[in-house]
N, C-alpha and C positions, 0 to 999 in steps of 0.2 A: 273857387269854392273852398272854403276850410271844412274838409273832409275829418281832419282830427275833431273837429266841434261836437261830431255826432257821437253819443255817449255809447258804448259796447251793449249796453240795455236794448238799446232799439236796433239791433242789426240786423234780430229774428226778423221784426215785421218789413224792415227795409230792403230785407233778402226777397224775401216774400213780395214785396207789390214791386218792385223795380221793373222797369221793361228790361227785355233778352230777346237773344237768341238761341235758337239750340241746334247746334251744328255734327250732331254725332248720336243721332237715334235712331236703333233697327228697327224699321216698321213689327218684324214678327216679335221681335223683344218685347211688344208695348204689348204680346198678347196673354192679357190676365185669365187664371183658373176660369172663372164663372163664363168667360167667351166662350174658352176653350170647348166646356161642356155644353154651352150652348147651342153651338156650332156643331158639335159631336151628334149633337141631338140631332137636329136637325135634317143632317147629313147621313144618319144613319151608319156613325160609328163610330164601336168599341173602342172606350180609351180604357190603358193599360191601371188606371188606378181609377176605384170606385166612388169618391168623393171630391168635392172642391177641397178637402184639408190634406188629405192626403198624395193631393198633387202636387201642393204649396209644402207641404212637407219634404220632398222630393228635392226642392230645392235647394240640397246642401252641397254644393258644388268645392271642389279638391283643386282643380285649376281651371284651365279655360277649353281641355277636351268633355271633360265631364258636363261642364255646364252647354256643350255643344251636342250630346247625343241628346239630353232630354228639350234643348230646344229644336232641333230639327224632330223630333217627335210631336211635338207640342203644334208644328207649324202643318202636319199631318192634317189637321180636321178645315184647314181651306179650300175648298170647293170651289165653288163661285164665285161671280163679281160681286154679288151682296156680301160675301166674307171679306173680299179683302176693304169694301168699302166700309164693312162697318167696323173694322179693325182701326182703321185709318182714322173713320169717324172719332171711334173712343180716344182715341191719343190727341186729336184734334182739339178737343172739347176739354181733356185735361191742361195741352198745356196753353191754353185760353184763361184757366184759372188759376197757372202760374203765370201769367203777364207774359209769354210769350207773343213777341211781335211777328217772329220770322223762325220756320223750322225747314230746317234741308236733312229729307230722311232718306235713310238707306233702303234698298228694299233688292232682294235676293232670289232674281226667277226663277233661278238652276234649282233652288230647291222644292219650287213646286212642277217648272216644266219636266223634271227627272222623275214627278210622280205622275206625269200625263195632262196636268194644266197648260191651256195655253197660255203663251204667254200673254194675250190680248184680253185673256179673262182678269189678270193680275193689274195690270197694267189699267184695265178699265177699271174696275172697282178703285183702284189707290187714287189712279188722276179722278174722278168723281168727287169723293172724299176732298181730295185738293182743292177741288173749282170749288165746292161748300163753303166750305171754312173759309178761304175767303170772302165769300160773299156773305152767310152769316153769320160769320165768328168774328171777322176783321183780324184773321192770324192767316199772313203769307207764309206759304209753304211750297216747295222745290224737290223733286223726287231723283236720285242717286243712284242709280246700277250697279248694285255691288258684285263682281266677279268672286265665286269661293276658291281660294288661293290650296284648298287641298286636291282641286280636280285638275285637270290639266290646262298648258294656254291652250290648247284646239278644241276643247270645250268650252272658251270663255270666249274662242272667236265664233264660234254656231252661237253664243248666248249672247253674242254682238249684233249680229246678222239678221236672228231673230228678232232684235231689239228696235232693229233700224227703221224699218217702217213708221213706230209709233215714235222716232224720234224728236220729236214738238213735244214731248210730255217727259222728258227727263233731261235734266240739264250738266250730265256728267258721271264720271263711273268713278268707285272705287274697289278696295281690294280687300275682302275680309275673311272669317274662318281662321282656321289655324295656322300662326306663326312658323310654329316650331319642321325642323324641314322643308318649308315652303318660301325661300329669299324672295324676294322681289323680281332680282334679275328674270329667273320662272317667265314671267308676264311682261316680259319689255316690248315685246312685238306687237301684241293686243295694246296696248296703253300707246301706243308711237300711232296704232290705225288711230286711235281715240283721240286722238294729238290733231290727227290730221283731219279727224272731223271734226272740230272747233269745242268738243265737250271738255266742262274740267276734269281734273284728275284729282284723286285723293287717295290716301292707300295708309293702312292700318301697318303701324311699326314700331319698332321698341314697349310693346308692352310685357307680350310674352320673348317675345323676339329682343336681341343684340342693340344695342346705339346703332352697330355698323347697317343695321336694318335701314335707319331713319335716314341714313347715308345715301344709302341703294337707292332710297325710294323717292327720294332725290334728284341725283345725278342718273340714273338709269328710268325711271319711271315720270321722272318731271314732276313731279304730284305736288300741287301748292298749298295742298293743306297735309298734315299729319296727323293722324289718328291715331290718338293714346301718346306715343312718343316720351311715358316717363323715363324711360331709361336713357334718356341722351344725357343725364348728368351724370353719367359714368363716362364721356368723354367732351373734356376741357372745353376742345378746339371744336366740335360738332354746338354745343352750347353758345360758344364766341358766332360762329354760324349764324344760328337759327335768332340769335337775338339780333344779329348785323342787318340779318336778312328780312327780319319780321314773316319769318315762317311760325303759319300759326299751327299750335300747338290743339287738339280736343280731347280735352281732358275728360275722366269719365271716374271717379272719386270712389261710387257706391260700388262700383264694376272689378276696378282693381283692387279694396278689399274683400268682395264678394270671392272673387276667382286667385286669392292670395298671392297676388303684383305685392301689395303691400301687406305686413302683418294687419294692424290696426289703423283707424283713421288716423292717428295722431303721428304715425310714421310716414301719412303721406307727404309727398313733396312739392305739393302745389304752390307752399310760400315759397319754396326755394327758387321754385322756375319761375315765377313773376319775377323776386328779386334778382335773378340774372337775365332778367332786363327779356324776356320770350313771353312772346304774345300767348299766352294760354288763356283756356276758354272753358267752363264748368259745361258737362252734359250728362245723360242718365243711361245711355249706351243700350240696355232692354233692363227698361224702370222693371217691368212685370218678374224678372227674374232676379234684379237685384238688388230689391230695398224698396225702390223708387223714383219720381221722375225727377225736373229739374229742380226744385225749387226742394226737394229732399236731399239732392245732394248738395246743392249749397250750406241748405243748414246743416249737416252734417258735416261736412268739409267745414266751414267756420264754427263750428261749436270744439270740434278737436284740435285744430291749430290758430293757439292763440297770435299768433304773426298774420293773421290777417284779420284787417280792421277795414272802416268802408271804405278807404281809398281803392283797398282792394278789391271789393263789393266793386265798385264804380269802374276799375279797369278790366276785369274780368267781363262786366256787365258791356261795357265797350271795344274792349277785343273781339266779343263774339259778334257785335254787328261789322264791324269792320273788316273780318276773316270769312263775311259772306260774301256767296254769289250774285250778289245783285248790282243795279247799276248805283252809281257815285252816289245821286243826287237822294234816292232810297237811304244810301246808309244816314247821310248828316241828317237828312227827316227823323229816323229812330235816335241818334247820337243826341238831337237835339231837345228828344223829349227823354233822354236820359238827363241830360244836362240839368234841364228844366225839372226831373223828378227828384235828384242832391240839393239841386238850391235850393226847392223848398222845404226837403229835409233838414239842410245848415241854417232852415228858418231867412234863409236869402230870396232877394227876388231876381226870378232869373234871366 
C-alpha cells in the first residue's frame, strides 16, 4: 500500500473510521459526571459537588495523585450489578462508534471490595456488559484485574483469592495506581502465583515512575505488555530492548498531558517511540477524566505532531491488534480488515 498517497487532509476522518483496538482503559475512568449523578441518585448518595459542571470542573488535575483521590471518589456511587454493567455498557457503546473491534479493560475490585462490594457484584455487572456487546455491538472485549500498587502484596493476594472462583471471566491481571514509591519488585510474588495460573500479566511503568520501572516490570514481574512506559527513552539500551523484543508499549496521549507526563501535546513522544522501531499503541487510559476516548486521542495525538502521517495511523492501528490477547487466527482477521480499510483509502483494491 502507498501509505504516503493518502493526503494529510484526510487523516481526521481516516483516524476516525479505521478499525482498532484499545488496550489500556480503566473501566471506572470511562465513568462520566451525568452517570456519576445518576447512579448517586439512585443509590441514595451525597456527591461532594452539587452539579454535573462542577464536578467536570473538578477536573484539573496537578499529577497522577490528584487525579487519583477525585477518581476513587467518583467510583464511590457503584453499588450494584446494574452500576457496574451500565458503566461498562456506556464505554461499550462508545468505542463501537470509534470503530473499536477489540477492548481489554482494566477494572479495580480493591476499590469497591474495600468499600464492602462484593466482588461477584462487580464482576457480574462488567462480564454482563461484556457477553452484550458482543453479541449486540460486534465489539470483543476481555476484562483485566488490576492490583492497586499503593496497598500492599497481601492484599493483592486476598484480591486474588477472591478473584479465583469467577476465574473464566477475566483473562489476566495488571498493576496500577500510584507509581511513585510503589517498584514493581512490591508484587513479584503475587504476579509469579499469576504466572502459574496461566493469566497474562501487564503492569503500568515509566510514566510517573523511572525507565528502571519498565525494567522491573519485566524481568521481575514478566509483564508482556507495558503500560504508559514513555519514559523508557531516557534509557538507550532499555529502547534497543523493547524494539528487539516487540514489547508492546499502551500509550495513553490525553492522560499524560492531562496529569503533566508531558507539558503539551506537541511534546509528546509518540513519533519518537514508533521511530525507534517499539510497538506503541494509542488508548484513552479514563476518557471521562481526561479529554477523551480513543479516537480523541488520536486525533489529538496527530493534529500536534506533525511526524506522524498514515503510515503511522496504520501501524499504530496494527500494533494494537497484534499486542492483544487473543488467539493468532483473531488477530490476522482484524489486520486484514485493516489492510483492506488503507487500500481502499490509497484508492487500491485490496
Amino acid at each position: 500500500m502507498n501509505l504516503e498517497s493518502i493526503p494529510r487532509r484526510e487523516l481526521p476522518s481516516i483516524l476516525n473510521r479505521m478499525p482498532k483496538a484499545e488496550l489500556h482503559i480503566h473501566i471506572e475512568g470511562s465513568l462520566e459526571p451525568e452517570l456519576i449523578f445518576e447512579m448517586a441518585q439512585r443509590n441514595g448518595i451525597k456527591l461532594d459537588y452539587p452539579s454535573i459542571e462542577e464536578l467536570r470542573a473538578a477536573y484539573a488535575f496537578t499529577d497522577l495523585q490528584s487525579f487519583l483521590d477525585i477518581y476513587y471518589a467518583g467510583a464511590g456511587v457503584l453499588q450494584t450489578e446494574e452500576d457496574f454493567f451500565d458503566m461498562a455498557w456506556s464505554y461499550l457503546n462508545r468505542a463501537k462508534a470509534d470503530h473499536v473491534l477489540h477492548a481489554e479493560i482494566f477494572f479495580d475490585p480493591q476499590t469497591h471490595t474495600s468499600r464492602g462490594i462484593p466482588f461477584a457484584t462487580v464482576i457480574g455487572g462488567l462480564d454482563r456488559a461484556v457477553r452484550r456487546g458482543r453479541e449486540e455491538l460486534g465489539v470483543s472485549a476481555s476484562l483485566i484485574l488490576c492490583f492497586l500498587r499503593h496497598l500492599s502484596e497481601e492484599e493483592a493476594f486476598a484480591a486474588l483469592e477472591e478473584a479465583l472462583p469467577y476465574r473464566d471471566r477475566f483473562i489476566g491481571v495488571g498493576l496500577d495506581s500510584g507509581e511513585r514509591g510503589n517498584p514493581p519488585e512490591k508484587f513479584a510474588r503475587v504476579f509469579a502465583r499469576c504466572r502459574e495460573l496461566g493469566l497474562h500479566l501487564v503492569a503500568h511503568a515509566g510514566e510517573e515512575g523511572p525507565a528502571d520501572y519498565i525494567r522491573d516490570a519485566l524481568d521481575i514481574l514478566k509483564a508482556e505488555r507495558i503500560d504508559h512506559g514513555v519514559r523508557c527513552l531516557e534509557d538507550a539500551d532499555l529502547v534497543a530492548r523493547l524494539a528487539r523484543e516487540r514489547v508492546p508499549l499502551t500509550v495513553c496521549p490525553l492522560s499524560n498531558v492531562k496529569l503533566a507526563v508531558f507539558h503539551e501535546m506537541h511534546d509528546h513522544n509518540l513519533g519518537r517511540l514508533l521511530q525507534a522501531g517499539i510497538a506503541a499503541t494509542v488508548n484513552s487510559d479514563d476518557p471521562a477524566y481526561f479529554g477523551g476516548y480513543l479516537n480523541d486521542n488520536y486525533a489529538a495525538t496527530f493534529a500536534a505532531l506533525p511526524e506522524l502521517g498514515a503510515r503511522e495511523a496504520y501501524q499504530l492501528a496494527r500494533n494494537s491488534f497484534e499486542a492483544s490477547f487473543v488467539a493468532e487466527e483473531e488477530k490476522k482477521g482484524w489486520v486484514a480488515a485493516l489492510d483492506e480499510f488503507f487500500a481502499a483509502a490509497c484508492g487500491e483494491k485490496a
